[in-house]
DSSP file (Angstrom, degrees, kcal/mol; ACC not computed):
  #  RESIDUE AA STRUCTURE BP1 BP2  ACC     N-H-->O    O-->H-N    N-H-->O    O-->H-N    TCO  KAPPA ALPHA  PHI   PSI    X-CA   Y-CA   Z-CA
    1    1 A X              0   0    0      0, 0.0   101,-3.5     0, 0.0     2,-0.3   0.000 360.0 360.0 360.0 132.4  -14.5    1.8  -10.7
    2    2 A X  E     +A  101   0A   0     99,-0.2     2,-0.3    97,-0.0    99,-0.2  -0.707 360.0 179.4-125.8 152.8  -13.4   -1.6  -11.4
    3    3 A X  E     -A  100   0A   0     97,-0.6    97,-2.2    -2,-0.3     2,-0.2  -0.876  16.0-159.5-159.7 126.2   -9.3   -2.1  -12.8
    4    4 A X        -     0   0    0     -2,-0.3     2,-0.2    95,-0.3    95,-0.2  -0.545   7.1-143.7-101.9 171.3   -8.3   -6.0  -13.3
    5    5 A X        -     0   0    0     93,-0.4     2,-0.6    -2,-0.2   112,-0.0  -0.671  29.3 -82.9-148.8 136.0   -4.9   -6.9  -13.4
    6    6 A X        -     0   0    0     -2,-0.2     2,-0.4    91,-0.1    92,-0.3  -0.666  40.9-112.7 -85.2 168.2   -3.4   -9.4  -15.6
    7    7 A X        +     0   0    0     -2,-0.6     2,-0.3    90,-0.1    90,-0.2  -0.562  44.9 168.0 -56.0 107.6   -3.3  -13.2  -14.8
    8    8 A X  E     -B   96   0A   0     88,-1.1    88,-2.0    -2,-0.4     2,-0.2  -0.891  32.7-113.4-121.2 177.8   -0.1  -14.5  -14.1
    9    9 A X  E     -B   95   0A   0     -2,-0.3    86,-0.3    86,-0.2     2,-0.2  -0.782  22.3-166.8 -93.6 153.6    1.8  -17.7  -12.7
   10   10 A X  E     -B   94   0A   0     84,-2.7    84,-1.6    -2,-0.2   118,-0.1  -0.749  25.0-124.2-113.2 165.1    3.8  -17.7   -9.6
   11   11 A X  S    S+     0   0    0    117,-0.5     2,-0.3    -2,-0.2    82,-0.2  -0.166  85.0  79.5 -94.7  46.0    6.3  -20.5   -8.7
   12   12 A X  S    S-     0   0    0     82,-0.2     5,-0.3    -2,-0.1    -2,-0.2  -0.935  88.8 -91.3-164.2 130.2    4.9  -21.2   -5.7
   13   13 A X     >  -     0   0    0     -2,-0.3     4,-2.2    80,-0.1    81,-0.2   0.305  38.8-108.2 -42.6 159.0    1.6  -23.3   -4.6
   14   14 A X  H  > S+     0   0    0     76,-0.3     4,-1.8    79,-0.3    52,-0.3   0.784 122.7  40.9 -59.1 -27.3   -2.0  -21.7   -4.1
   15   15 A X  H >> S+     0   0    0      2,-0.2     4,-1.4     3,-0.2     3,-1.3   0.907 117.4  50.0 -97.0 -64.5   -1.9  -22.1   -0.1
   16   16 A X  H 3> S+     0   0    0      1,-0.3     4,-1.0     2,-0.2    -2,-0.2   0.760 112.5  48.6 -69.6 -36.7    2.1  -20.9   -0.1
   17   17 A X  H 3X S+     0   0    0     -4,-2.2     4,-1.2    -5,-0.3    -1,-0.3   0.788 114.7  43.6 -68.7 -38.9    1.0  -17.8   -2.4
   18   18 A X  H <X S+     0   0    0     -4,-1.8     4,-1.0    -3,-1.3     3,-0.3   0.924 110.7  59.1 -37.7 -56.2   -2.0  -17.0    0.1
   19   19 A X  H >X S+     0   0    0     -4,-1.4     3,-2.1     1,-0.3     4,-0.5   0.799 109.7  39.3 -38.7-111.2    0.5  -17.5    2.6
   20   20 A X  H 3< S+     0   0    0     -4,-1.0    -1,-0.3     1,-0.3    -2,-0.2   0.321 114.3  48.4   1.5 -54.6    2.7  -14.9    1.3
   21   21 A X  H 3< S+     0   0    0     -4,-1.2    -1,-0.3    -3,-0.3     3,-0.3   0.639 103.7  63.9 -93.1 -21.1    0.3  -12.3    0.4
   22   22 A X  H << S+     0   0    0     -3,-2.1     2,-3.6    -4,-1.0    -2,-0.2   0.970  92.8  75.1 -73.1 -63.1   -1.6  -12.7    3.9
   23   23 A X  S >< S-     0   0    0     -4,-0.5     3,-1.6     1,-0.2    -1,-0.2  -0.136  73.5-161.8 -27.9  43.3    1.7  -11.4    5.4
   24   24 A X  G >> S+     0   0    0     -2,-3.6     3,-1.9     1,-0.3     4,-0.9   0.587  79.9  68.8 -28.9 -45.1    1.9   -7.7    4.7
   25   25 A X  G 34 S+     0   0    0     18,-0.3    -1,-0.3     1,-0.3     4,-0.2   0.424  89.0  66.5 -71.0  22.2    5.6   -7.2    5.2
   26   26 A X  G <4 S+     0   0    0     -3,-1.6    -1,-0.3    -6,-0.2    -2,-0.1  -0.075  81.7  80.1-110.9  25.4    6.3   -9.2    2.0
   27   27 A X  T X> S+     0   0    0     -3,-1.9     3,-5.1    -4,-0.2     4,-1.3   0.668  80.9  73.6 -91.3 -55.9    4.6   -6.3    0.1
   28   28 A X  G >< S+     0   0    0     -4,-0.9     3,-1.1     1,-0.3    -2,-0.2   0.712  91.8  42.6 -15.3 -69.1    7.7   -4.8    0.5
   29   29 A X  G 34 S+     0   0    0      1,-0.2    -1,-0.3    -4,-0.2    -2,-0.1   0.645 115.8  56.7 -76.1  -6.3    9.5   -6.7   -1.8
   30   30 A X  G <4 S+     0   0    0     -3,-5.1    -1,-0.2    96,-0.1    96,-0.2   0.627  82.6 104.3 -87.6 -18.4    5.9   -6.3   -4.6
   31   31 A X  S << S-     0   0    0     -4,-1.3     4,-0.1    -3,-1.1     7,-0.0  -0.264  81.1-101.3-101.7 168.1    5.8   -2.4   -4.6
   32   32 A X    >   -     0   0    0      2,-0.1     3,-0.5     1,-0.1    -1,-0.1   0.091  32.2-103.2 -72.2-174.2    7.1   -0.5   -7.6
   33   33 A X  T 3  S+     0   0    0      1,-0.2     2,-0.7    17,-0.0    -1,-0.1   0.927 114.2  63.6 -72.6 -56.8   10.7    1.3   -7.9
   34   34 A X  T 3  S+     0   0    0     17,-0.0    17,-2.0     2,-0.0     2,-0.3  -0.151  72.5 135.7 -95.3  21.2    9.5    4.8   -7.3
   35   35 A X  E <   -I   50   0B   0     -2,-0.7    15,-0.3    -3,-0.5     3,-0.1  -0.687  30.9-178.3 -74.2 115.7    8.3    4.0   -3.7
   36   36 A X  E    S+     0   0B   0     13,-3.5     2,-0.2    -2,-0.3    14,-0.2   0.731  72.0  23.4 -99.4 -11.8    9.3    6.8   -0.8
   37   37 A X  E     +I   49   0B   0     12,-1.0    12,-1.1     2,-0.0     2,-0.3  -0.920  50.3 168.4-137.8-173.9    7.8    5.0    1.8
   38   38 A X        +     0   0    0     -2,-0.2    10,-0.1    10,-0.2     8,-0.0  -0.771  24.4 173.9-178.5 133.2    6.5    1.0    3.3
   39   39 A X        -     0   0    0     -2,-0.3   -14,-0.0     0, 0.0     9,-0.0  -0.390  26.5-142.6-134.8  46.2    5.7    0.9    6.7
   40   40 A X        +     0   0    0      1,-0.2     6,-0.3     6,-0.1     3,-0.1  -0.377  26.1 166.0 -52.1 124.2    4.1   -2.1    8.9
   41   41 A X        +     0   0    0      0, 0.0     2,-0.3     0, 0.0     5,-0.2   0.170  63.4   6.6 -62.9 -24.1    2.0   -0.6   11.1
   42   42 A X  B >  S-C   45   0A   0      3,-0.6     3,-0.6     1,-0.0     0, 0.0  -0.799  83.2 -96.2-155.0 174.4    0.1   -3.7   12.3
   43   43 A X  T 3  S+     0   0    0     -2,-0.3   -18,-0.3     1,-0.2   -19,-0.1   0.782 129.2  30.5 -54.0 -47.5    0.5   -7.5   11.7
   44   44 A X  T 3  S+     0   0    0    -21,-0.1    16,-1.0   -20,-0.1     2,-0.2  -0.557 115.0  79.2-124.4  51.5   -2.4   -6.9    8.8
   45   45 A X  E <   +CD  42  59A   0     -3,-0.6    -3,-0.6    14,-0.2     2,-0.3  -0.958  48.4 173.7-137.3 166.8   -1.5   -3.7    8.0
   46   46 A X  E     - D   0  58A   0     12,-1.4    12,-2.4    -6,-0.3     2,-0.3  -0.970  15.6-147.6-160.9 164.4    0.9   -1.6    6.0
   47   47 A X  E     + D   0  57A   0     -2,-0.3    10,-0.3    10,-0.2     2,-0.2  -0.728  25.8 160.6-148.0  94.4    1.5    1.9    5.0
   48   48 A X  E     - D   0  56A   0      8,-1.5     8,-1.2    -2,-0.3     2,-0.4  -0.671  19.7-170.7-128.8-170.2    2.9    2.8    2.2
   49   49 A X  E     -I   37   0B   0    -12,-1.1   -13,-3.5    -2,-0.2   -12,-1.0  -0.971  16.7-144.3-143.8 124.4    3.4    6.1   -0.6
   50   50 A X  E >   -I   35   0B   0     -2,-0.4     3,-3.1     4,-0.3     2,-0.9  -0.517  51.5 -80.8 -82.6 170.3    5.0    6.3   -4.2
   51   51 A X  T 3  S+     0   0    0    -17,-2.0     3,-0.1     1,-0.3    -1,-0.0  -0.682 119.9  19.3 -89.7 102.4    6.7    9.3   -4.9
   52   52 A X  T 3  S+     0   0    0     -2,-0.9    -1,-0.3     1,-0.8     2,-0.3   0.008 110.1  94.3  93.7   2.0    4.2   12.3   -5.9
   53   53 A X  S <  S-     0   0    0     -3,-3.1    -1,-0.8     1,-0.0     2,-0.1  -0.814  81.0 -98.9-119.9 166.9    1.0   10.3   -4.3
   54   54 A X        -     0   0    0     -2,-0.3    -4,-0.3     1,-0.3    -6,-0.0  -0.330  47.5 -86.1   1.0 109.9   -0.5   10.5   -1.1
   55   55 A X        -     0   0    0     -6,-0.1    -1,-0.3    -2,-0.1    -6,-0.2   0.085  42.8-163.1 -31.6 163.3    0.2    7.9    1.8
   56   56 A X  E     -D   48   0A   0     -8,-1.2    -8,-1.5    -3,-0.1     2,-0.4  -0.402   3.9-165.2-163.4  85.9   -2.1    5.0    1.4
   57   57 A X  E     -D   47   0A   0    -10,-0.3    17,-1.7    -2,-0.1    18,-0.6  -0.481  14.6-177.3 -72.2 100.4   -2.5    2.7    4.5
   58   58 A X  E     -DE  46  73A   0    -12,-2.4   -12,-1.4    -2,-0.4     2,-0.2  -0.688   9.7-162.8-111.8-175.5   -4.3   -1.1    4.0
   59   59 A X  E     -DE  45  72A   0     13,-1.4    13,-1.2   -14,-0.2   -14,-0.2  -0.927  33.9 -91.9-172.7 130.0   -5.2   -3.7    5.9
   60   60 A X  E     + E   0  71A   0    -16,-1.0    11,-0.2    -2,-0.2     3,-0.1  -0.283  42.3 179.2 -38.7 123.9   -6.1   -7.6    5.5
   61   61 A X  E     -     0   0A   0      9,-3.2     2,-0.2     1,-0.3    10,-0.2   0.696  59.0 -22.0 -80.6 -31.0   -9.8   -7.5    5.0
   62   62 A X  E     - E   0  70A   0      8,-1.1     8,-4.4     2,-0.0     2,-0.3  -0.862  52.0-152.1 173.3 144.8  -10.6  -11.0    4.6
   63   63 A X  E     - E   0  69A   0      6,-0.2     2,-1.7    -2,-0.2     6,-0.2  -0.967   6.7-174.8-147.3 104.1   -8.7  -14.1    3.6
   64   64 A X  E  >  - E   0  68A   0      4,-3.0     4,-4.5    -2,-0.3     2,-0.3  -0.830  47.0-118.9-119.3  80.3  -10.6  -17.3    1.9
   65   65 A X  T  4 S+     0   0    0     -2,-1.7   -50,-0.1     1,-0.2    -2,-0.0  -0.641  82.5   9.4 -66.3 136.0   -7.5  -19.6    1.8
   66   66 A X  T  4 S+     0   0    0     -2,-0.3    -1,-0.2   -52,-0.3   -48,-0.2  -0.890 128.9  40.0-106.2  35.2   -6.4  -20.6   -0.8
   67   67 A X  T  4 S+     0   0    0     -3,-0.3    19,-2.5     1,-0.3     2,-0.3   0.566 111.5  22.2-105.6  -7.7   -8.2  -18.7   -3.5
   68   68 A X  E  <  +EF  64  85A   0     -4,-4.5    -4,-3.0    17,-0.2     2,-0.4  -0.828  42.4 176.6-178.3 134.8   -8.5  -15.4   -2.4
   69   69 A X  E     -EF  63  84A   0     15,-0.7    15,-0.9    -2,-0.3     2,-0.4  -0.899  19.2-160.9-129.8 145.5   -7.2  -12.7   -0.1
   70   70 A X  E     -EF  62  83A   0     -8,-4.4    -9,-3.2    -2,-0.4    -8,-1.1  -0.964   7.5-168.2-128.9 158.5   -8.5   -9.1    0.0
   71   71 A X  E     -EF  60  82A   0     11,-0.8    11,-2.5    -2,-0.4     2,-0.2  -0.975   9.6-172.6-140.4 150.3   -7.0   -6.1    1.3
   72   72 A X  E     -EF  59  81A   0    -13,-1.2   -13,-1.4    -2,-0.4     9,-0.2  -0.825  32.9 -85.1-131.2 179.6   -9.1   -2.5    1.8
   73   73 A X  E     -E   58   0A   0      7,-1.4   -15,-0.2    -2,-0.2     7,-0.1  -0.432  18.5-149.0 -71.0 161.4   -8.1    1.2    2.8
   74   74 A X  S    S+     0   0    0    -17,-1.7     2,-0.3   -16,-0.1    -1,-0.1   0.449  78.3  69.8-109.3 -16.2   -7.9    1.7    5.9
   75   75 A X  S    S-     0   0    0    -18,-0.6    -2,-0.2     3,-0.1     0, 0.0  -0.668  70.5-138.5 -95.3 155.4   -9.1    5.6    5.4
   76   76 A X  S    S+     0   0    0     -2,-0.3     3,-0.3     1,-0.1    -1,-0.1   0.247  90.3  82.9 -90.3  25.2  -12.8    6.7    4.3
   77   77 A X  S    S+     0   0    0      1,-0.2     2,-0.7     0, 0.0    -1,-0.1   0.924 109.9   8.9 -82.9 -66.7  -11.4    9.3    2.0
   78   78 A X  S    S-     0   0    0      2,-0.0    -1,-0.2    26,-0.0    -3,-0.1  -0.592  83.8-168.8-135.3  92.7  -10.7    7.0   -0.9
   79   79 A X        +     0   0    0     -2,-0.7    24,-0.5    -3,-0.3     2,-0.2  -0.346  22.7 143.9 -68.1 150.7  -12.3    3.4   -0.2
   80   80 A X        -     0   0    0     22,-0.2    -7,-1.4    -7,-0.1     2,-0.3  -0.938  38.6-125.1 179.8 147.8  -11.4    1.0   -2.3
   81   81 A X  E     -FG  72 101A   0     20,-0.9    20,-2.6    -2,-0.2     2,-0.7  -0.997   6.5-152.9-126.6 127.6  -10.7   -2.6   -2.2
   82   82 A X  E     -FG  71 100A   0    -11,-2.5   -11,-0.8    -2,-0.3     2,-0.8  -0.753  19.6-175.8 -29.6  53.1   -7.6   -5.0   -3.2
   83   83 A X  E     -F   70   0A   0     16,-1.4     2,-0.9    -2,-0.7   -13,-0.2  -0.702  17.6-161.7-124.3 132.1   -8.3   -8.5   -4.1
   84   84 A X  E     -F   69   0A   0    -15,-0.9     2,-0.7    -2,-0.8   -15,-0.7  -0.481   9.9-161.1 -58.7  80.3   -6.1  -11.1   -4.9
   85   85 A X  E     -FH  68  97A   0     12,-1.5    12,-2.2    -2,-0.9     2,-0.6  -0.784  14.1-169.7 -65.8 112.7   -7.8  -14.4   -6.9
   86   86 A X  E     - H   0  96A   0    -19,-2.5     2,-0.5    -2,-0.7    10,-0.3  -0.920  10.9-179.8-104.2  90.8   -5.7  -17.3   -6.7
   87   87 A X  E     - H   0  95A   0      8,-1.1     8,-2.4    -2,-0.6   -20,-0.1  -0.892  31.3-117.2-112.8 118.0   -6.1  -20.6   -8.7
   88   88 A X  E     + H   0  94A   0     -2,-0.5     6,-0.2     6,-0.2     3,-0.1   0.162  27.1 179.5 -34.2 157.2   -4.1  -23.3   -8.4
   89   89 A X        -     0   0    0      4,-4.2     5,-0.2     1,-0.6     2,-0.2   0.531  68.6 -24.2-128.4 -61.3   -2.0  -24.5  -11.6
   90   90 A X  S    S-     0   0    0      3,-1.1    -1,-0.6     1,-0.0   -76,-0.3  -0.372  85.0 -72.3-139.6-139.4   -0.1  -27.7  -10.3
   91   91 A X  S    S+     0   0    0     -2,-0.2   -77,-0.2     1,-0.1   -78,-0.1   0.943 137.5  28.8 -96.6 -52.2    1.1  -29.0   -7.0
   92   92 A X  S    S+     0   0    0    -79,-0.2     2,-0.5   -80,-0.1    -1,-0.1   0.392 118.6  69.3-112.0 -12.8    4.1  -26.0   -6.8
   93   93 A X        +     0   0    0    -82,-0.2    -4,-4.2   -81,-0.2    -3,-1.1  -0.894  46.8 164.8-132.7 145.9    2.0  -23.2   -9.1
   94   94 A X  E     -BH  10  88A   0    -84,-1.6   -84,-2.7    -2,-0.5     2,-0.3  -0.956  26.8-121.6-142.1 167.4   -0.9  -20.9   -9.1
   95   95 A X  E     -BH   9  87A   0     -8,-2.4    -8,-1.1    -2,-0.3     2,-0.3  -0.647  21.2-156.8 -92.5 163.5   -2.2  -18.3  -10.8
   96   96 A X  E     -BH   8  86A   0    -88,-2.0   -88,-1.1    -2,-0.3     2,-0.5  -0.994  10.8-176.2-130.9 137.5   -3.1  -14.8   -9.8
   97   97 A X  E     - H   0  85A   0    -12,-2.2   -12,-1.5    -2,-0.3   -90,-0.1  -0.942  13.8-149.3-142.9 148.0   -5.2  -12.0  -10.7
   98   98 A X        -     0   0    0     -2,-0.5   -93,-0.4   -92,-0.3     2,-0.4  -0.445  12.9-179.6 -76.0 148.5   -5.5   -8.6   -9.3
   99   99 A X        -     0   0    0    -95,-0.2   -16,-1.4    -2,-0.1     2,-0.6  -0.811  16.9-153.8-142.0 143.5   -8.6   -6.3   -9.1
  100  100 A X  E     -AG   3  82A   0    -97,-2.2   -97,-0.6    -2,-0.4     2,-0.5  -0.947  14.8-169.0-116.9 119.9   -8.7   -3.3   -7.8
  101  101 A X  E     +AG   2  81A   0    -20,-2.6   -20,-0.9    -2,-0.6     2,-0.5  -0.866  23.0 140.8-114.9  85.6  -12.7   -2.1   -6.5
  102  102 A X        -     0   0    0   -101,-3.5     2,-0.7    -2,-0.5   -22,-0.2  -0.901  49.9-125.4-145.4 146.6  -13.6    1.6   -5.4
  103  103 A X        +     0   0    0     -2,-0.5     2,-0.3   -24,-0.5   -24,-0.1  -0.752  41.3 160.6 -80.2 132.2  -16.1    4.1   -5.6
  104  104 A X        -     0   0    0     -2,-0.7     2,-0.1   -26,-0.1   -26,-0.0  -0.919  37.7-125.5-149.8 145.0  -14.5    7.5   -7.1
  105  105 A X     >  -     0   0    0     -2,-0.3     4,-2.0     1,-0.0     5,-0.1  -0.318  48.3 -86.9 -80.1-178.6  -16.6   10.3   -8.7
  106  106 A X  H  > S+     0   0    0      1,-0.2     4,-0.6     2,-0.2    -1,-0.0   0.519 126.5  51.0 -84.5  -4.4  -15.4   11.0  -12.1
  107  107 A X  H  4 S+     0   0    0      2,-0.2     4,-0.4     3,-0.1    -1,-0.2   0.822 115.6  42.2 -55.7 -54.6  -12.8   13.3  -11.6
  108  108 A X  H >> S+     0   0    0      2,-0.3     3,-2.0     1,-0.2     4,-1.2   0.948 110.3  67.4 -57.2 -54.8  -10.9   11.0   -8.7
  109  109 A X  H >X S+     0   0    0     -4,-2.0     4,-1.6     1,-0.5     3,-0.5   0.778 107.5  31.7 -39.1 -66.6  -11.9    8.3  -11.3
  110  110 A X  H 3< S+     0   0    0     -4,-0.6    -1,-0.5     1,-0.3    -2,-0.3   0.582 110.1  61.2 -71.5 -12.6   -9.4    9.7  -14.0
  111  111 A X  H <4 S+     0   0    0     -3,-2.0    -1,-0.3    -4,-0.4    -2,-0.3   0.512 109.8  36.2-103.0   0.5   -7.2   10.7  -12.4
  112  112 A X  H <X S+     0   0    0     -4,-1.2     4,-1.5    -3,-0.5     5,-0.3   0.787  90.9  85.1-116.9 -26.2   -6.3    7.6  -10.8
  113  113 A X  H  X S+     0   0    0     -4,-1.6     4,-1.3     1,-0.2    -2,-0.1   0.622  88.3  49.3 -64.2 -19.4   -6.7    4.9  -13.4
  114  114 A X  H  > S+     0   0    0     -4,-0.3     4,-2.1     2,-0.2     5,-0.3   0.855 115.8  43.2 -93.3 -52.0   -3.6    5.1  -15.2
  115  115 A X  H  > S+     0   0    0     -4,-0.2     4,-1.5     1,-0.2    -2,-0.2   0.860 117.0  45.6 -71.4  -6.7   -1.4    4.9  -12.0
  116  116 A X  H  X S+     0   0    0     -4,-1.5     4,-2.8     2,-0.2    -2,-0.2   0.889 112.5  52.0 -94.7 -30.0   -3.4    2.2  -10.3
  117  117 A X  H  X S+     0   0    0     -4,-1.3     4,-2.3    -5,-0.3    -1,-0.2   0.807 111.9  44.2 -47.0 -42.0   -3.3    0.5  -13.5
  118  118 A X  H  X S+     0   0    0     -4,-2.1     4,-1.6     2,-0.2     5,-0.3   0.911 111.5  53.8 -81.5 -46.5    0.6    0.9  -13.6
  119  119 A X  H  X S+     0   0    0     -4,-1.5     4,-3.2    -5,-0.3     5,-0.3   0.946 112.7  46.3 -42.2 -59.1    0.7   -0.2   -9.7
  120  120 A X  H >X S+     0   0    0     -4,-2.8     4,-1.3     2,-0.2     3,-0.9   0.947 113.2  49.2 -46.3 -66.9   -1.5   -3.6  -10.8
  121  121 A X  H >X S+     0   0    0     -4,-2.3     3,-2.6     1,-0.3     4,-2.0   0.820 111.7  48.6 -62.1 -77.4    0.8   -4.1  -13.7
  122  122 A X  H 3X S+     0   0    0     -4,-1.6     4,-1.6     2,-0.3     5,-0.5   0.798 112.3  47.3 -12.2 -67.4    3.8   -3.7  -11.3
  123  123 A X  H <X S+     0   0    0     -4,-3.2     4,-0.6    -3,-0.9    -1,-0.3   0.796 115.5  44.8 -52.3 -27.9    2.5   -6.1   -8.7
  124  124 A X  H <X S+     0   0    0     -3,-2.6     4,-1.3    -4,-1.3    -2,-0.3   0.816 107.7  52.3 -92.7 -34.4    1.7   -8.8  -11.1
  125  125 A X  H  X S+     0   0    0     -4,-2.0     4,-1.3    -5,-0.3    -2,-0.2   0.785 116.4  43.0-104.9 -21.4    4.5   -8.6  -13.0
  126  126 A X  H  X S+     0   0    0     -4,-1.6     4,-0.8    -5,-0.4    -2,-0.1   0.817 109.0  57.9 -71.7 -44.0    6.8   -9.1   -9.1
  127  127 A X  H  < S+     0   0    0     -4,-0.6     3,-0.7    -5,-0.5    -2,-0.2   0.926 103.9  51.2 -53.7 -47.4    4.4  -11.7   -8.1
  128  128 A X  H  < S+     0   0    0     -4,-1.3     2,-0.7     1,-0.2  -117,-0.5   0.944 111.6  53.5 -54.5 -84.0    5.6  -13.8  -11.8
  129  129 A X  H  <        0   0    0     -4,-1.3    -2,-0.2     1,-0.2    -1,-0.2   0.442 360.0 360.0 -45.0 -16.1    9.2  -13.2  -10.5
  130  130 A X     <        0   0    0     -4,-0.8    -1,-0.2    -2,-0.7    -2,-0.1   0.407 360.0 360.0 -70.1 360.0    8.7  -14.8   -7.0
């Protein structure tokens, strides 16, 4: 299952926006309203739960400065990958787009696209605000 994100601009250069997103405790400020917990756990990790889901623990997987950062689960229950595309706009702006990458049977499948969908939209739409 594949989930894109839209594209948006941030105010803030392609390496400073890597920068940022490479930095897990500055998820914190990304994660929706309904969030009961955020947690660093590591340097490149975090751990966090909206309220009715399941904890959900990532962790920097790999970081191709300054176009693209990915982040994966850190459990084998439901793998899945995070990654961040980054393109520069001007000297002080980039763009972003999200995608969210996991294998789900077709149950998991539905039943998760509409909140991870609302979770992209939510990130993208904090990431504009920065």
């Amino acid at each position: 299952m594949e989930l894109k994100s839209k594209q948006v601009t941030v105010n803030k250069s392609a390496e400073a926006l890597c920068d940022f997103l490479a930095d897990v405790k500055n998820f914190e400020q990304l994660m929706p309203e309904n969030t009961s917990k955020f947690e660093v756990i590591r340097d490149d990790a975090f751990v966090f739960a909206l309220k009715g889901m399941p904890e959900i623990a990532l962790e920097v997987k790999e970081i191709n400065r300054p176009n693209q950062i990915v982040l994966g689960a850190m459990s084998d229950k439901l793998p899945f990958t995070l990654t961040g595309h980054i393109q520069p706009v001007t000297e002080t702006s980039s763009s972003i787009e999200l995608l969210f990458a996991g294998e789900f049977n077709a149950m998991m499948a539905m039943m998760i696209k509409s909140p991870i969908n609302k979770f992209l939209g939510t990130l993208t739409d904090k990431l504009q605000e920065l």
